[in-house]
N, C-alpha and C positions, 0 to 999 in steps of 0.2 A: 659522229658529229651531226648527221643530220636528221638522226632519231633521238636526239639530244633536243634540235632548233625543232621538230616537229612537236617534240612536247611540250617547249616551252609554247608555242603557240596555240598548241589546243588547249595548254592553261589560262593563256593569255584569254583567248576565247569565250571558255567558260566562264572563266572570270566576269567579264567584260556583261554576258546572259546573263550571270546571275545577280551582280548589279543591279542589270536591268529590269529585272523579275523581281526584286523587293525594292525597287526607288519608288520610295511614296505618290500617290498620287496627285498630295496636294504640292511639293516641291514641283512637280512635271508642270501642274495649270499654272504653280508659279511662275513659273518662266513663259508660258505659254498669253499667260492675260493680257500682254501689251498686245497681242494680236488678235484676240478675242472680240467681237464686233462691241460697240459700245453701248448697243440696248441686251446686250446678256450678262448678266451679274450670276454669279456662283456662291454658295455657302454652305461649311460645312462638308471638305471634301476628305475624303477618308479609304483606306486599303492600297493599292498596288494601283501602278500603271497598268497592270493585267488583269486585275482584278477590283475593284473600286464601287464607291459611291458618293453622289452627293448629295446634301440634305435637300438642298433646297436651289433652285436654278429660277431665275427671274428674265422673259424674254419679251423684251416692250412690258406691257402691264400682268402679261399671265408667269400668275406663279408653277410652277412644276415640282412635285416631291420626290423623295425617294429614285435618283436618277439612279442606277445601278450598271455596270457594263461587264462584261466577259471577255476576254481579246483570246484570238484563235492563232498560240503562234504560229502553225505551220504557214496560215496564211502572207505570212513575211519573204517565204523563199519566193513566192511568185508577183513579188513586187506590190504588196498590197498589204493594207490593214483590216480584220475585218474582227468586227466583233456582235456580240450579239446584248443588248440592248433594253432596260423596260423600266419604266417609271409609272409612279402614283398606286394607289391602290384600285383590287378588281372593284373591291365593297365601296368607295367612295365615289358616289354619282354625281358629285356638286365638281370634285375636281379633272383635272386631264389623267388617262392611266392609256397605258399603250407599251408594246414590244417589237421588238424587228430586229431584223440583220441586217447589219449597216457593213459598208463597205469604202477605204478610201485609196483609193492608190495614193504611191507616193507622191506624186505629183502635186497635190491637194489642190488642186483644181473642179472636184466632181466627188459628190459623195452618192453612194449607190446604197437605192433601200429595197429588201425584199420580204414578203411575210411579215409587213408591217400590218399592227391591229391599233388601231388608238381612237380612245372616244373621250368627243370634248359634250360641257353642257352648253345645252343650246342656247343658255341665259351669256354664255359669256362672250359668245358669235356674236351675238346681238346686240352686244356691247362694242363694236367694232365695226356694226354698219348704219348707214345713216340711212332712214327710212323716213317718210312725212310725217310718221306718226309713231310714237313709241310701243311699241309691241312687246310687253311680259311674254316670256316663254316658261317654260318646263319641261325637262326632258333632255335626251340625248343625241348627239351626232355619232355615230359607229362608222369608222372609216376602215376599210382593205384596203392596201396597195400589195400588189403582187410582184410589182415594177417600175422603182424609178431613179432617176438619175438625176440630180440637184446640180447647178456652179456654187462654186464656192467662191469664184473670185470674179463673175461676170456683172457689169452690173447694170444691165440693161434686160436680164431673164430671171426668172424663178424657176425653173427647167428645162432639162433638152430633154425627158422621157415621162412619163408617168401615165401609170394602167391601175385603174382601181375601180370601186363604189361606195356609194356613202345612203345612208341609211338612217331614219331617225328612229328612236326608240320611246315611246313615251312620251308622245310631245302635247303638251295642252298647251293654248295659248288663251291668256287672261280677256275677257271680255268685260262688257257694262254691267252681266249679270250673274258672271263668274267665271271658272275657269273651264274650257271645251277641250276634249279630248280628242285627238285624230289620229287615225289608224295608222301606219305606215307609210314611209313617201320614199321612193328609191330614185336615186340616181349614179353615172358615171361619172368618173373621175378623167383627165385628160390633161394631157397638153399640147397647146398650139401657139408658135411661134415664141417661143419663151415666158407664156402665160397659163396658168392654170387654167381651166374650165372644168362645168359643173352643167352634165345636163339631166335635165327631168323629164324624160316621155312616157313612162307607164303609168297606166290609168291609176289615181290615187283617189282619194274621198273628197278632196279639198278640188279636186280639179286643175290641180295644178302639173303646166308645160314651163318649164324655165331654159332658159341660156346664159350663163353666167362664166364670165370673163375676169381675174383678176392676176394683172402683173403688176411690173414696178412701178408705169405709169398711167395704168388704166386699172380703172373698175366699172364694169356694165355688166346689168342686169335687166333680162327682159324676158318677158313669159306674156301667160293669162293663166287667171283661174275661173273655175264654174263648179261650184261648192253643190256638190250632190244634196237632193232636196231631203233625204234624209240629218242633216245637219239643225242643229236650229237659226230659227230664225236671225239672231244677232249677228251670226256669222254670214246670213246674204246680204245682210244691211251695212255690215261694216266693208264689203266688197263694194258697195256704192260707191265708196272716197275715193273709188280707183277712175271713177268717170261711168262711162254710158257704155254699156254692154256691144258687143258684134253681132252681127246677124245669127250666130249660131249662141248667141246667149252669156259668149266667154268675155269676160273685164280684164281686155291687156293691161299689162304694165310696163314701164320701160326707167331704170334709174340708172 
């Protein structure tokens, strides 16, 4: 009798996994989208809960392609979901492309990202900050995270962790007399008090030291720059806007 109720349970069981293991993915977000925040739109969802894709994911104005996911069941015995993660194309430089290992316990309260790579272009940052004067860009942001930890349900933070750097690749930005090229600009990634941060201290071409802050209800920015004399001219003049230089030659800023 009770190796009778043992098999029917390991039937039951399996059963129950293998369900699990071919329920479509898009029936799951089905039921899942009344709680899905209201600036994220999905389309075009397609394969397994374990394994899946979706064409297209809309978060505020930026579009994302090609979302794709891997889920790791073993990671289920130890109270957790974790999967591994990557959207857009490497060859597509105009759009977001990025991969990682995401992690959410069950709780869903905290999603945990590691051996995160994603680079956005710099034209569409820049469509998202308000600056005196409109700035063309070209070129890339290349973000590492090595470490971090996001609320899901907080909503006074945008993090309790996060360890990276960020890096541009390619960047000209548009002048009076065309487009200027500038070498590399490196910074770290952080966070403080449930805010991002973003700082710039190695020596770059543009001269630029930044401190940059952005939570739910703050965004500040403040630095200087002192544009190596090797640059052209329109780029020491357009640093004028900024006001009247320091004793050491550098054009703070502060927004």
């Amino acid at each position: 009798m009770k190796k009778t109720i043992s098999l029917i349970l390991l039937f039951i069981i399996a059963f129950i996994a293998f369900v699990m293991y071919l329920a479509p993915a898009s029936v799951v977000l089905g039921f899942a989208q009344s709680y899905l925040p209201k600036n994220i739109k999905v389309v075009g969802v397609s394969g397994t809960i374990w394994q899946g894709r979706i064409a297209q994911a809309q978060i505020n104005q930026q579009l994302i392609d090609k979302l794709e996911w891997q889920l790791k069941p073993a990671s289920l015995l130890t109270g957790k979901v974790s999967a591994d993660i990557k959207f857009g194309s490497l060859r597509g430089f105009d759009t977001p492309y990025g991969k990682a290992s995401v992690t959410l316990p069950f709780s869903a309260e905290t999603v945990q990202l590691s051996r995160a790579n994603i680079r956005v272009a710099t034209s569409s940052i820049m469509d998202n900050v308000k600056l005196p004067m409109a700035l063309p860009t070209k070129g890339n942001l290349k973000v590492k995270v090595s470490n971090a930890e996001l609320p899901l349900v907080a909503k006074d933070k945008l993090c309790h962790v996060l360890a990276g750097n960020a890096e541009t690749h390619n960047l000209s930005v548009q002048g009076l007399q065309g487009w200027i090229e500038f070498d590399t600009i490196k910074g770290k990634l952080g966070c403080e008090n449930g805010s991002l941060t973003l700082n710039i201290s190695e020596e770059n071409q543009l001269g630029l030291q930044l401190e940059a802050q952005y939570g739910m209800r703050l965004m500040s920015v403040s630095g200087f720059v002192k544009p190596d004399a090797s640059l052209p001219k329109q780029v020491h003049d357009a640093v004028k806007f900024l006001g009247k230089p320091d004793n050491s030659g550098r054009y703070p800023f502060k927004f």
